[in-house]
Backbone as a printed PyTorch tensor [residue, N CA C, xyz], in Angstrom:
tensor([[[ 10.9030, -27.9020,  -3.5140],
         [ 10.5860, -28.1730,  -4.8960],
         [ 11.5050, -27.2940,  -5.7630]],

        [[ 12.1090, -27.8980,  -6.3330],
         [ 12.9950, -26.9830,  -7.6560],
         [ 12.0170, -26.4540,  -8.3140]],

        [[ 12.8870, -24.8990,  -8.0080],
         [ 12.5170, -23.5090,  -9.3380],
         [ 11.6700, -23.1580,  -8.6240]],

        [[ 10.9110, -23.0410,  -7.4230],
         [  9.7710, -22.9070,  -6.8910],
         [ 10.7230, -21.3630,  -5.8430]],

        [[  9.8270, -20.3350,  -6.2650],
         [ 10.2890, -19.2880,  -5.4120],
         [  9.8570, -19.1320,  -4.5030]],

        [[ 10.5230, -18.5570,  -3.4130],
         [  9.2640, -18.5150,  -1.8370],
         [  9.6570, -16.9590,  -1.2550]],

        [[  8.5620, -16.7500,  -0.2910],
         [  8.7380, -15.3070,   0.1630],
         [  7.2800, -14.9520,   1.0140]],

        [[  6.8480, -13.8030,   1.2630],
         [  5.4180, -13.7280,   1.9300],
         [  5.4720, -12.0760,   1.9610]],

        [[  4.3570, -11.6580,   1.6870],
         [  3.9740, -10.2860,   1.3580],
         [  3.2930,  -9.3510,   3.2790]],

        [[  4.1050,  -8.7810,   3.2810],
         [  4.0690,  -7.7140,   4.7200],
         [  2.8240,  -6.6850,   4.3030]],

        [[  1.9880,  -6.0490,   5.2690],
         [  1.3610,  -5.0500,   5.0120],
         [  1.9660,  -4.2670,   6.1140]],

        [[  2.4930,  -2.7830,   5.5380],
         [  3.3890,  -1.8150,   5.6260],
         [  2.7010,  -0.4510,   6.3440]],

        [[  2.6650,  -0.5060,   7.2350],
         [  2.2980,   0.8830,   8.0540],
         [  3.0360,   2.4790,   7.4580]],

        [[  4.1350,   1.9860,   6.7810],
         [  4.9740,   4.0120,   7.0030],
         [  4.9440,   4.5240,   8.3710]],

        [[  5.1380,   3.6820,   8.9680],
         [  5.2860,   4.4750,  10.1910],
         [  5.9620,   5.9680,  10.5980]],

        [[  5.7420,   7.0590,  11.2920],
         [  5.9750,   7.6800,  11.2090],
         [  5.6780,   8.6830,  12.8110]],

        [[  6.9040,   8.8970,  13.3040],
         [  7.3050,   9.7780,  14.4600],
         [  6.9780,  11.4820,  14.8630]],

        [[  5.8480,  11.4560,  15.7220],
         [  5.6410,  12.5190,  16.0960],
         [  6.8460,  13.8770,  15.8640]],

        [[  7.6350,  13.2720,  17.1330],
         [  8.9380,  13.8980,  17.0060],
         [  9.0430,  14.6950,  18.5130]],

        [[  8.2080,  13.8090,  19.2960],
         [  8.0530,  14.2650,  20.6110],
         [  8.9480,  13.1080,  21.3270]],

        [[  9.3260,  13.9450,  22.5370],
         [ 10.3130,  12.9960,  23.0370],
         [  9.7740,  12.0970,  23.6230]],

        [[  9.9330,  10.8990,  23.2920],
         [ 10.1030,   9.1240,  23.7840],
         [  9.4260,   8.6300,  22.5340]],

        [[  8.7340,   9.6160,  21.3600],
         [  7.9270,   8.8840,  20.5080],
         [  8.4320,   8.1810,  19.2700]],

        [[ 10.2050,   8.6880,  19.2580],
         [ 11.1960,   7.5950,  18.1600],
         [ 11.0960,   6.3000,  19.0520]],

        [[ 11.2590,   5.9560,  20.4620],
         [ 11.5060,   4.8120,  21.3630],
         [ 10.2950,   3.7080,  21.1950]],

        [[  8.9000,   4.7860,  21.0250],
         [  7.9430,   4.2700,  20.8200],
         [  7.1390,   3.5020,  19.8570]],

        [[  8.1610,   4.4720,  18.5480],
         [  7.6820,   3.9110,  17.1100],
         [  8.3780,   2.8550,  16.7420]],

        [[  9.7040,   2.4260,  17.5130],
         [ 10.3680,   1.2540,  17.6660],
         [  9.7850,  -0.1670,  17.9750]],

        [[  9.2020,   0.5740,  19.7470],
         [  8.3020,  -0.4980,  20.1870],
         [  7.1960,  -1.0080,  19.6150]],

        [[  6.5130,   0.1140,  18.9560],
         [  5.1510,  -0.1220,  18.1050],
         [  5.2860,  -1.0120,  17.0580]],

        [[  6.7990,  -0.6890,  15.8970],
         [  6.3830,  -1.0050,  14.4630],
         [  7.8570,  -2.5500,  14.3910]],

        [[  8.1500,  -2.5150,  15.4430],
         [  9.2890,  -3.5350,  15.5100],
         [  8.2040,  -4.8270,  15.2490]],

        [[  7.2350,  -5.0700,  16.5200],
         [  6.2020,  -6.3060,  16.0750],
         [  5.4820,  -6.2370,  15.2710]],

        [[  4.9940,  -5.4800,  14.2850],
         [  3.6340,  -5.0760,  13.6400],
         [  4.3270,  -5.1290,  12.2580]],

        [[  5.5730,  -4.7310,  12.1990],
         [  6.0030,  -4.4360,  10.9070],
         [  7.8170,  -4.8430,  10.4790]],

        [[  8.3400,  -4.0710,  11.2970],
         [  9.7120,  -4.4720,  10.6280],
         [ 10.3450,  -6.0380,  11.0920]],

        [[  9.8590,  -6.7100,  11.9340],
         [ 10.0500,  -8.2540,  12.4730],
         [  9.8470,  -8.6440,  10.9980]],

        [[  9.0670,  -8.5140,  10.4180],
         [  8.3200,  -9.5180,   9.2330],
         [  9.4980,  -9.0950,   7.9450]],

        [[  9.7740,  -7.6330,   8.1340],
         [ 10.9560,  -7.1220,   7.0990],
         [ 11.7420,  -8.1660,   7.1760]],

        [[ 12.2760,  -7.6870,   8.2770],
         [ 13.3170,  -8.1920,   8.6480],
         [ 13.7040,  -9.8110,   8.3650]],

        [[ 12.7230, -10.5550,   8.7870],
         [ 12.6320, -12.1820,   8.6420],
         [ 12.7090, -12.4890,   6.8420]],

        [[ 12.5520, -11.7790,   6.4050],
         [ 12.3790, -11.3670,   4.6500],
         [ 13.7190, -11.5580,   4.1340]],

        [[ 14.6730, -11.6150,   5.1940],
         [ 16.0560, -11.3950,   4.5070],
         [ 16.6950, -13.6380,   4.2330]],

        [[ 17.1640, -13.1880,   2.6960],
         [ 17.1020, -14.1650,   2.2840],
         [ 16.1180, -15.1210,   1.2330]],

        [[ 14.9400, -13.9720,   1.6340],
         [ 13.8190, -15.0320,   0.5050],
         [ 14.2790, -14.6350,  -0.5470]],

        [[ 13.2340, -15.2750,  -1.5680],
         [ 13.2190, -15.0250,  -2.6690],
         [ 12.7830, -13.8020,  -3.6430]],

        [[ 11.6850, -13.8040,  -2.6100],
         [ 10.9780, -12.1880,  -2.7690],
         [ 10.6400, -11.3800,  -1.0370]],

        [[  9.8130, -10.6050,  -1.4650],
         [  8.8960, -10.1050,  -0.8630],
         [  8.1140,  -9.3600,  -0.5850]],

        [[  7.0010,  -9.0880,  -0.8720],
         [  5.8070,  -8.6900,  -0.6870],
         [  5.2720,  -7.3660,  -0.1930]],

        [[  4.6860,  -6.3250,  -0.5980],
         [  4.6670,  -5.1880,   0.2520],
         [  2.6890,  -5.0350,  -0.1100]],

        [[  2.2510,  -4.5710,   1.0170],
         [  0.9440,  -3.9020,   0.6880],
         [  0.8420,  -2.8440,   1.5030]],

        [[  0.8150,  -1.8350,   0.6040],
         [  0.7200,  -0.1700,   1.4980],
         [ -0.0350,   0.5800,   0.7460]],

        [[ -0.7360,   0.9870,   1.6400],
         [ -1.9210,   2.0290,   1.9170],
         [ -2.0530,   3.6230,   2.2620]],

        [[ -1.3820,   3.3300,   3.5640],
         [ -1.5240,   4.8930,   4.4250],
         [ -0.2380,   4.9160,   5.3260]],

        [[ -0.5550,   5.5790,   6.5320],
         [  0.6650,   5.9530,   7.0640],
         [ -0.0150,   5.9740,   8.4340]],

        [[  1.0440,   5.7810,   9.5340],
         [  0.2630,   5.9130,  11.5230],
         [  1.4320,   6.3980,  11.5750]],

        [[  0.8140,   7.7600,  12.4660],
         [  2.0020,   8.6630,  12.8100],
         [  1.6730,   7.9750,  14.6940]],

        [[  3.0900,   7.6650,  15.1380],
         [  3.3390,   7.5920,  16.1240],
         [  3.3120,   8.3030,  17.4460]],

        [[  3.6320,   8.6290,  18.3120],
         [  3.9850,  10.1390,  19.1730],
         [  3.8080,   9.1130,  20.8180]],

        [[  4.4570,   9.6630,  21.7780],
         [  4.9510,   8.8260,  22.9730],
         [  4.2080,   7.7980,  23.5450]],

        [[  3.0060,   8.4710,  23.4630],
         [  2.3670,   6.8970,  24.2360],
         [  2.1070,   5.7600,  23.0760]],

        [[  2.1420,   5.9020,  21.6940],
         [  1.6120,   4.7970,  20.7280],
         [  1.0110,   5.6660,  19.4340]],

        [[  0.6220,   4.9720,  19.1150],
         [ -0.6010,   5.3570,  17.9250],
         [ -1.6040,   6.0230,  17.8870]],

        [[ -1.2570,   7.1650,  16.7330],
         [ -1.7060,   8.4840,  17.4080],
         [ -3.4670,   8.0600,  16.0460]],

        [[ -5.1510,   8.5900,  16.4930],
         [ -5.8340,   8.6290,  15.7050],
         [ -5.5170,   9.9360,  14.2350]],

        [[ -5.9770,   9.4850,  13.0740],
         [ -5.5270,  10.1100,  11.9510],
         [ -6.3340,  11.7370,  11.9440]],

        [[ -5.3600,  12.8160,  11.7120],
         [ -5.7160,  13.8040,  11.8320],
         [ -7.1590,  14.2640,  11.4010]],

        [[ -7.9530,  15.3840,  12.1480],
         [ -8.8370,  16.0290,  11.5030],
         [ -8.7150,  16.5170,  10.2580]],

        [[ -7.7840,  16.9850,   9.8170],
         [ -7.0580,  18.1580,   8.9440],
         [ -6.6480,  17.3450,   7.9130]],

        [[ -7.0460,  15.8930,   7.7490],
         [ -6.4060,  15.5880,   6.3690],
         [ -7.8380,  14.6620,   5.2630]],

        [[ -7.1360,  14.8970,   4.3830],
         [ -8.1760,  14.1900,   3.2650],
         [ -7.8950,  12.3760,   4.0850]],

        [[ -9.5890,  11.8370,   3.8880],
         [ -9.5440,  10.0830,   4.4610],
         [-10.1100,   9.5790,   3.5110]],

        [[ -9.9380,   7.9000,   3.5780],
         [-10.4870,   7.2830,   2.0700],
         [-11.9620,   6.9890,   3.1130]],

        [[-12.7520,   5.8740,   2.1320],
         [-13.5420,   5.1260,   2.8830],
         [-13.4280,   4.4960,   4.0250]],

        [[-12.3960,   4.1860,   4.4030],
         [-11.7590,   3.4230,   5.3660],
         [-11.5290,   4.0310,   6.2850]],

        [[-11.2990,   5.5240,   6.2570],
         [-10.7960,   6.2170,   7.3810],
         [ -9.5830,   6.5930,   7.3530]],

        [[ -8.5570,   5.4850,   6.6730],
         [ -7.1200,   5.9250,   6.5320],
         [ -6.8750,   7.6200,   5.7030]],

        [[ -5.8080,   7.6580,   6.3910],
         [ -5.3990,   9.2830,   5.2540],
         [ -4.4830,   8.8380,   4.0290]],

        [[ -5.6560,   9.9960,   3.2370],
         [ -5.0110,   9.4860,   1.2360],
         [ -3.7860,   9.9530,   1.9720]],

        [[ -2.5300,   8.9500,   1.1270],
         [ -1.3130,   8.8830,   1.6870],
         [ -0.1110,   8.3290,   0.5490]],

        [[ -0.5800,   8.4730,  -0.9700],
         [  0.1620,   7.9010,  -1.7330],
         [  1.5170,   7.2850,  -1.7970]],

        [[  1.9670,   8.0250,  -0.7770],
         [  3.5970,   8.2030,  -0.4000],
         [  4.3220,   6.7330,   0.3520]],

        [[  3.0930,   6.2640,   0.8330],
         [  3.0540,   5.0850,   1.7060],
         [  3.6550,   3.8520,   0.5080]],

        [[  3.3600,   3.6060,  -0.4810],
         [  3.5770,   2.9440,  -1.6330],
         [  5.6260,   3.1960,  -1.4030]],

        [[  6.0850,   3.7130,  -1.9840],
         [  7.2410,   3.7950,  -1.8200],
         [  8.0920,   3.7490,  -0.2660]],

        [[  6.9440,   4.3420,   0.6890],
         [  8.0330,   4.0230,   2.1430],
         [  8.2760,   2.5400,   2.2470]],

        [[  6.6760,   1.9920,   2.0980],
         [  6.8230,   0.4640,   2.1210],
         [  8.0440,   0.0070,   1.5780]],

        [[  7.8370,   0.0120,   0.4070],
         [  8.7560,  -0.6580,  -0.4330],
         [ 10.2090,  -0.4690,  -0.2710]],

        [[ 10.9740,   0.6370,   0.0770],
         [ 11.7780,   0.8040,   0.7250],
         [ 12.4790,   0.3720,   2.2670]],

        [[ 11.2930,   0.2220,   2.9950],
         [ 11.1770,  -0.4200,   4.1820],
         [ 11.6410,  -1.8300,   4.0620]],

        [[ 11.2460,  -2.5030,   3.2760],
         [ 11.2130,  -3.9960,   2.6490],
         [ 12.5870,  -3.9880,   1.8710]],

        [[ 12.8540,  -3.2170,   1.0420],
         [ 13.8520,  -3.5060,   0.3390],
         [ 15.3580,  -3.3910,   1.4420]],

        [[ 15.7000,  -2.1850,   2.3310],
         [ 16.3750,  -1.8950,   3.1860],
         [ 16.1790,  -3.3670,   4.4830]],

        [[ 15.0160,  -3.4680,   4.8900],
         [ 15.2460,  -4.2050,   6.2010],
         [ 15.6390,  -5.9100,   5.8450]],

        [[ 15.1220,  -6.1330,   4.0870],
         [ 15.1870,  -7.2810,   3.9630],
         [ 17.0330,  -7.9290,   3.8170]],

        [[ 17.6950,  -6.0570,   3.3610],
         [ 18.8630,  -6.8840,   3.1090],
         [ 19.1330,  -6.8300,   1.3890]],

        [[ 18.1290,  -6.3850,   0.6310],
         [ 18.1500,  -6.2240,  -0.5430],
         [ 17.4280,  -7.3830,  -1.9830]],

        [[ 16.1840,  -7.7670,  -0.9620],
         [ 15.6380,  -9.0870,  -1.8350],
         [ 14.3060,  -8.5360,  -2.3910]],

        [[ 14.3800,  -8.8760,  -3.6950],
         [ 13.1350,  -8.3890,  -4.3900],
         [ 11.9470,  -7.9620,  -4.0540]],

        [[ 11.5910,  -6.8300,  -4.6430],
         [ 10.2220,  -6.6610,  -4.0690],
         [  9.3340,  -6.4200,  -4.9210]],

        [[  8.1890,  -7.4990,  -4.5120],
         [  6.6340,  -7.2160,  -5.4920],
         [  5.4360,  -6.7420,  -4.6650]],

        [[  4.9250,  -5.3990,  -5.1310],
         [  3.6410,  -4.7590,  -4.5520],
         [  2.5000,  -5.6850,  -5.0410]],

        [[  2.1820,  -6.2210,  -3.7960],
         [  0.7320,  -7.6850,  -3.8840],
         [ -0.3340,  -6.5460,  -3.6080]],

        [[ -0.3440,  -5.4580,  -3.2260],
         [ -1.3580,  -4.8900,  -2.9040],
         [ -1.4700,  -3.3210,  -3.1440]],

        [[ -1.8000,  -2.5550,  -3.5570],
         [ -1.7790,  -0.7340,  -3.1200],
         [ -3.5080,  -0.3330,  -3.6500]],

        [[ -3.6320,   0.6660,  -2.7860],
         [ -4.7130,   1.1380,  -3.6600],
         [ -5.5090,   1.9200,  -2.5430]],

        [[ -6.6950,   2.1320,  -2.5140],
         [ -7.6170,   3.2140,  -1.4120],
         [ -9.1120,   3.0730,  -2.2270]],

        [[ -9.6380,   2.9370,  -0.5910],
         [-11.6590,   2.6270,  -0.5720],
         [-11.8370,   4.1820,  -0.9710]],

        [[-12.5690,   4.5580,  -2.1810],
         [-13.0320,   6.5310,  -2.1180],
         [-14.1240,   5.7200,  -3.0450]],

        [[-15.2380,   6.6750,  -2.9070],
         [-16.7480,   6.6040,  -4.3480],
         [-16.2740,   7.7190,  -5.3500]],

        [[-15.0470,   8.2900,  -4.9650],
         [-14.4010,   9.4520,  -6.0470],
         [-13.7790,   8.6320,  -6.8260]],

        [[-13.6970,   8.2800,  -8.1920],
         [-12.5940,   7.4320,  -9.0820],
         [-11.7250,   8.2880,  -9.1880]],

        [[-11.7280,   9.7380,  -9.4700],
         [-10.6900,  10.5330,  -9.6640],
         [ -9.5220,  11.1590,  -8.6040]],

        [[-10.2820,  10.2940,  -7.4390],
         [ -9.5110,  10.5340,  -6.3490],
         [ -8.2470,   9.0290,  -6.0200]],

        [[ -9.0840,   8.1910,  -6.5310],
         [ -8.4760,   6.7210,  -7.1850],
         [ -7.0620,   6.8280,  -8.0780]],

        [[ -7.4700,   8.0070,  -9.1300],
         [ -6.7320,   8.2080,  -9.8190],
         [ -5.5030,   8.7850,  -9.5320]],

        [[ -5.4030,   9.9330,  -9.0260],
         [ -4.8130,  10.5890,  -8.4180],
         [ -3.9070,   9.6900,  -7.2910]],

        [[ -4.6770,   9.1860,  -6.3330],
         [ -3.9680,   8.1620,  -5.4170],
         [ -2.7320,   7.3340,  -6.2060]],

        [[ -3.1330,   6.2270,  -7.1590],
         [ -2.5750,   5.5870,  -7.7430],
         [ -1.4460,   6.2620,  -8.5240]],

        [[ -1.4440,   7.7210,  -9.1400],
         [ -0.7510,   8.1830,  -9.8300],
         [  0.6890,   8.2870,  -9.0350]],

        [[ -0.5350,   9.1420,  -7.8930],
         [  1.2380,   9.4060,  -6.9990],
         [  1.4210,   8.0280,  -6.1830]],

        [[  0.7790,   7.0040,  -5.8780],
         [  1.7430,   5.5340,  -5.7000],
         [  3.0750,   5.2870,  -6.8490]],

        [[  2.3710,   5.2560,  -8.1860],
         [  3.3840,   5.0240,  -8.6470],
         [  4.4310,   5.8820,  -8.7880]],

        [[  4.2970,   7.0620,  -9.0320],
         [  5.3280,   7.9210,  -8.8860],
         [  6.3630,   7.9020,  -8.1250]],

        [[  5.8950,   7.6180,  -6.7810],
         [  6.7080,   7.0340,  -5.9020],
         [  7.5400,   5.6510,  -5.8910]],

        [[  6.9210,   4.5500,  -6.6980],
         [  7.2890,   3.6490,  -6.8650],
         [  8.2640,   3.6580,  -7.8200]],

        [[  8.2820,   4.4580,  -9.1410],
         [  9.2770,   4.7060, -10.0100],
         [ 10.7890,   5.2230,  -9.3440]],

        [[ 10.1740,   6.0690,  -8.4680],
         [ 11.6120,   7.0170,  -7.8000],
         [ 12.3750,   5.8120,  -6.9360]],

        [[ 11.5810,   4.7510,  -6.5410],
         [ 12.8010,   4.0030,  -5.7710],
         [ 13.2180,   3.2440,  -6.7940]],

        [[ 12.4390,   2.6440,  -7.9520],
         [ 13.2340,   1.8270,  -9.1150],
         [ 14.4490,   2.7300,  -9.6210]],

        [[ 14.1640,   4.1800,  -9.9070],
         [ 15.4240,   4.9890, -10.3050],
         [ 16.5630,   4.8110,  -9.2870]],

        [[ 16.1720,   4.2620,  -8.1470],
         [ 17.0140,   4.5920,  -6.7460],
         [ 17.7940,   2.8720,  -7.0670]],

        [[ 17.6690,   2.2970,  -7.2290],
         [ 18.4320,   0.8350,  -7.8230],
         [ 17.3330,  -0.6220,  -6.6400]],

        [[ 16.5640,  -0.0330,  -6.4500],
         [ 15.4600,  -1.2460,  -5.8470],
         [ 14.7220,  -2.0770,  -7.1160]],

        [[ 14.8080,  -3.3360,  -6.4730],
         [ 14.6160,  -4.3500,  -7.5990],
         [ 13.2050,  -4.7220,  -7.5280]],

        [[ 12.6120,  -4.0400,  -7.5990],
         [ 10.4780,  -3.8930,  -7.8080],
         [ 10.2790,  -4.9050,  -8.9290]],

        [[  9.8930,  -5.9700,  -8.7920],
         [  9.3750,  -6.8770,  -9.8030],
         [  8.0690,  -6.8670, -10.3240]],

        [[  6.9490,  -6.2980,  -9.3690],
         [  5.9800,  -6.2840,  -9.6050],
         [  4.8800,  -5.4710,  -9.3130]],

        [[  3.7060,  -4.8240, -10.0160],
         [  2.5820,  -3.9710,  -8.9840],
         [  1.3620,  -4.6340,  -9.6240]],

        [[  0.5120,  -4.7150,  -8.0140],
         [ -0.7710,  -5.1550,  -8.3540],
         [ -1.5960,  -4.1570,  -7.2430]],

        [[ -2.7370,  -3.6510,  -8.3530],
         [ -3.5340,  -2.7610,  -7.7590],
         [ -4.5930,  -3.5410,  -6.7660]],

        [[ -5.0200,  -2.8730,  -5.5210],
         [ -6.4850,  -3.3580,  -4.6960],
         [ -7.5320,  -2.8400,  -5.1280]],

        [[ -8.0100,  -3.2520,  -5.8260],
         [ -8.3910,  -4.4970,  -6.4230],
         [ -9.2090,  -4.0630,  -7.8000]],

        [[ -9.2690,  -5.8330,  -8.3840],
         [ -9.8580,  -5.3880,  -9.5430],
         [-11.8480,  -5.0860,  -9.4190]],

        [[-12.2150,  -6.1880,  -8.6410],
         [-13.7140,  -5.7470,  -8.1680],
         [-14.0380,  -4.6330,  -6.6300]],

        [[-14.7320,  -4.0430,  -6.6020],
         [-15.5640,  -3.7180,  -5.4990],
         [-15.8310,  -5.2460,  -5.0640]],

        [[-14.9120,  -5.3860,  -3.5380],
         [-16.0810,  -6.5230,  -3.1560],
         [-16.4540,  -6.2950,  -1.8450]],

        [[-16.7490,  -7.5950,  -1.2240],
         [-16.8240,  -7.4620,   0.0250],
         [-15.4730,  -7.4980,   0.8520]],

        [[-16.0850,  -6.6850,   2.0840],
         [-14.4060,  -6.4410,   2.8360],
         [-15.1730,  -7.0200,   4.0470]],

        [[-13.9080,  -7.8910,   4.9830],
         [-14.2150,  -8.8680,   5.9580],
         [-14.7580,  -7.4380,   7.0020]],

        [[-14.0550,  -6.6050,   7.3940],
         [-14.6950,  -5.8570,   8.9920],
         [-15.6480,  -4.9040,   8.3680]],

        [[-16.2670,  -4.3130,   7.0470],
         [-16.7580,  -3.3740,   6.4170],
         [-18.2650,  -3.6450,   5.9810]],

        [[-17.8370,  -4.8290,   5.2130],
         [-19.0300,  -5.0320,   4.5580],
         [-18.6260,  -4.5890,   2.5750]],

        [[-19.7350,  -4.1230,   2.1610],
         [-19.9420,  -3.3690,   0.8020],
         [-19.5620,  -2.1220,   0.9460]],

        [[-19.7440,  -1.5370,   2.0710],
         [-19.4690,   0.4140,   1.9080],
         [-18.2680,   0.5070,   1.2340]],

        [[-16.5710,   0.0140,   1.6130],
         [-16.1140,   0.5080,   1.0340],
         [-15.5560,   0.2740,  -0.3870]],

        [[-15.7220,   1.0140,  -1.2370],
         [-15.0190,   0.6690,  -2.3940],
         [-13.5630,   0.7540,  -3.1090]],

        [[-13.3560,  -0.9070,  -2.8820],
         [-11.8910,  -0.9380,  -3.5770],
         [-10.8920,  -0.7420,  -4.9240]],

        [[-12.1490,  -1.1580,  -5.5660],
         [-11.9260,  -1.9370,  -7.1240],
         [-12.0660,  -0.6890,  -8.2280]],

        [[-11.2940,  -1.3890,  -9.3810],
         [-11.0200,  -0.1960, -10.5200],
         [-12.7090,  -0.6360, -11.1920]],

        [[-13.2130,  -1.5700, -10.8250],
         [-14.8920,  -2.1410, -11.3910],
         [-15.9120,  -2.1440, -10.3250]],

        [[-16.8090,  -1.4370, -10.5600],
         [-17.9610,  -1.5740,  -9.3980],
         [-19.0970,  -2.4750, -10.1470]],

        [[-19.8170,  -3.1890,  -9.3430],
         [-21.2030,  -4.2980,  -9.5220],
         [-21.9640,  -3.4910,  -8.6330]],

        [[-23.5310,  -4.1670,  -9.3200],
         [-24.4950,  -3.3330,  -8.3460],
         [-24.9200,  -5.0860,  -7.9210]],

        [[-24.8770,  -5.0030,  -7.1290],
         [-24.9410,  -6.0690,  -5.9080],
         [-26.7990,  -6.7520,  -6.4080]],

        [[-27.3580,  -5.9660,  -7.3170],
         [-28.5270,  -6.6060,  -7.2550],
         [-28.5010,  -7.5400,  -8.5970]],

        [[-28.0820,  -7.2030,  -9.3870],
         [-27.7910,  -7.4280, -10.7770],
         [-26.6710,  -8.1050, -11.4270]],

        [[-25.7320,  -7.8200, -10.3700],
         [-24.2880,  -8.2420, -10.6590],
         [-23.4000,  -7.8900, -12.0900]],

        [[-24.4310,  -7.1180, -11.9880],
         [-23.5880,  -6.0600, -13.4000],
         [-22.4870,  -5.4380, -12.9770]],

        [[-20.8510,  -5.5050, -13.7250],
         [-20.2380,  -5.1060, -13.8440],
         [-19.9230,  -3.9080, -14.5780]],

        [[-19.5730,  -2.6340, -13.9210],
         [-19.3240,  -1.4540, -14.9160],
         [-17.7820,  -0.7170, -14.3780]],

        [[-16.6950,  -0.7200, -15.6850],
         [-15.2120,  -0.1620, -15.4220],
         [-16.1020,   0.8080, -15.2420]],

        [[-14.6780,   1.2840, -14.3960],
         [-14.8620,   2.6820, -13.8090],
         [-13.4260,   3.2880, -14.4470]],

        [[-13.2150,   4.6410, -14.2740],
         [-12.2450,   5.5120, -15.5660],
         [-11.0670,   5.1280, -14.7850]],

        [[-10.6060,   4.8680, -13.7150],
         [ -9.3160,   4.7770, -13.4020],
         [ -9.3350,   2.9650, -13.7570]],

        [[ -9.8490,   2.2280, -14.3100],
         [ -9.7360,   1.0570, -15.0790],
         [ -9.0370,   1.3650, -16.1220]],

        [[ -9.4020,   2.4970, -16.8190],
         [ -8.4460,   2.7490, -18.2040],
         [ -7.7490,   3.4350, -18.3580]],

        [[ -7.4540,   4.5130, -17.0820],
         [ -6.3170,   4.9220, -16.4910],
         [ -5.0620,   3.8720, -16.6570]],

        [[ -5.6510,   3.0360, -15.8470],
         [ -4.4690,   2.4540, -15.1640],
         [ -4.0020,   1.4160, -16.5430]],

        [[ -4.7220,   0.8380, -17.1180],
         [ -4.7300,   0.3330, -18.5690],
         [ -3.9580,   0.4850, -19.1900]],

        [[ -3.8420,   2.1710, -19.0300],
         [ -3.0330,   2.6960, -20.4090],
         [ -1.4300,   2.9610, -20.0090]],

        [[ -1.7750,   3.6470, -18.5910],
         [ -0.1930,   3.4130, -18.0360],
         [  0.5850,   2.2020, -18.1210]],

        [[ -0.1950,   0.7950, -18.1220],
         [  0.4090,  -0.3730, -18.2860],
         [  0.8460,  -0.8200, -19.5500]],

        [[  0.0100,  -0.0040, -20.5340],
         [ -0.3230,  -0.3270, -21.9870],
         [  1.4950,   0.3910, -22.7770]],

        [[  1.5210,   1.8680, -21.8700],
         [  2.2590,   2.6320, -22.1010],
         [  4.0270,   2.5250, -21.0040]],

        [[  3.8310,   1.5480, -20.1000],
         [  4.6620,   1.4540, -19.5420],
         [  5.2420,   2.4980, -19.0060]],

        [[  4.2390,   3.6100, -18.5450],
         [  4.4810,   4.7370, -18.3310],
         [  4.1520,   5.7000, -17.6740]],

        [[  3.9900,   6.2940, -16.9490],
         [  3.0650,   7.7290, -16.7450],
         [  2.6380,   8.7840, -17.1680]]])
């Protein structure tokens, strides 16, 4: 169909190497199917797509569980802001140099200010590769409601808006007008 753009949005591990020996060989084997195949196949679209979260540190036998020692969202993943820009870099480098729009970023916490914070340093990161000459077309936060999550249920919370599930009352939450104003302000 003319004018019709095409492309498909990757969700982005950051993978990341112990630094024990066989565990670069490993993070190859690991993130070649899971992640950079899909980069990679990217080369030529029109766009493409990044959703990043957190980060899996690798080490020889595979995929290592996420440290004791670090701050986790609801989910379990480690707050990992940084992941926002590896992605996107990942995508922009493996694709070959074809646009990239963030379909997804964000972290499950009942802290909004930890929301905040998260998101701040996503974008931060996201700015530094636009300064870097990556062609970022787009960011969309996860999500605008608390909803339901397919393996979770209700526990974790996504959304810049929480509902109380009995009422279906909607109430912003402060990183709603956080994020508002950065958009408002085109800025940080």
């Amino acid at each position: 169909m003319p004018g019709v753009k095409a492309g498909w949005t990757i969700a982005t591990q950051a993978f990341h190497s112990t630094g024990e020996p066989g565990a670069d060989e490993m993070l190859a084997e690991y993130g070649d199917p899971r992640d950079h195949w899909y980069l990679d196949q990217s080369a030529g679209d029109d766009f493409v797509g990044v959703q990043a979260y957190t980060r899996t540190f690798i080490g020889p036998e595979g995929p290592l569980p996420v440290s004791s020692d670090v701050e986790t969202t609801l989910t379990g993943w480690e707050f990992f802001p940084e992941a926002l820009e590896l992605g996107v870099r990942s995508a922009w480098e493996r694709s070959g140099g074809v646009p990239v729009l963030v379909t997804e970023n964000g972290i499950a916490t009942s802290d909004d200010t930890r929301r905040i914070a998260y998101t701040q340093g996503a974008l931060e990161g996201l700015h530094r590769a636009i300064s870097d000459g990556i062609d970022v077309r787009a960011y969309q936060h996860w999500s605008a409601l608390d909803n339901y999550e397919w393996a979770s249920g209700f526990a974790p919370t996504f959304g810049l808006i929480g509902f109380d599930r009995e009422t279906f009352v909607r109430t912003p939450k402060p990183s709603l007008a956080w994020l508002g104003e950065v958009a408002r302000r085109n800025a940080l």
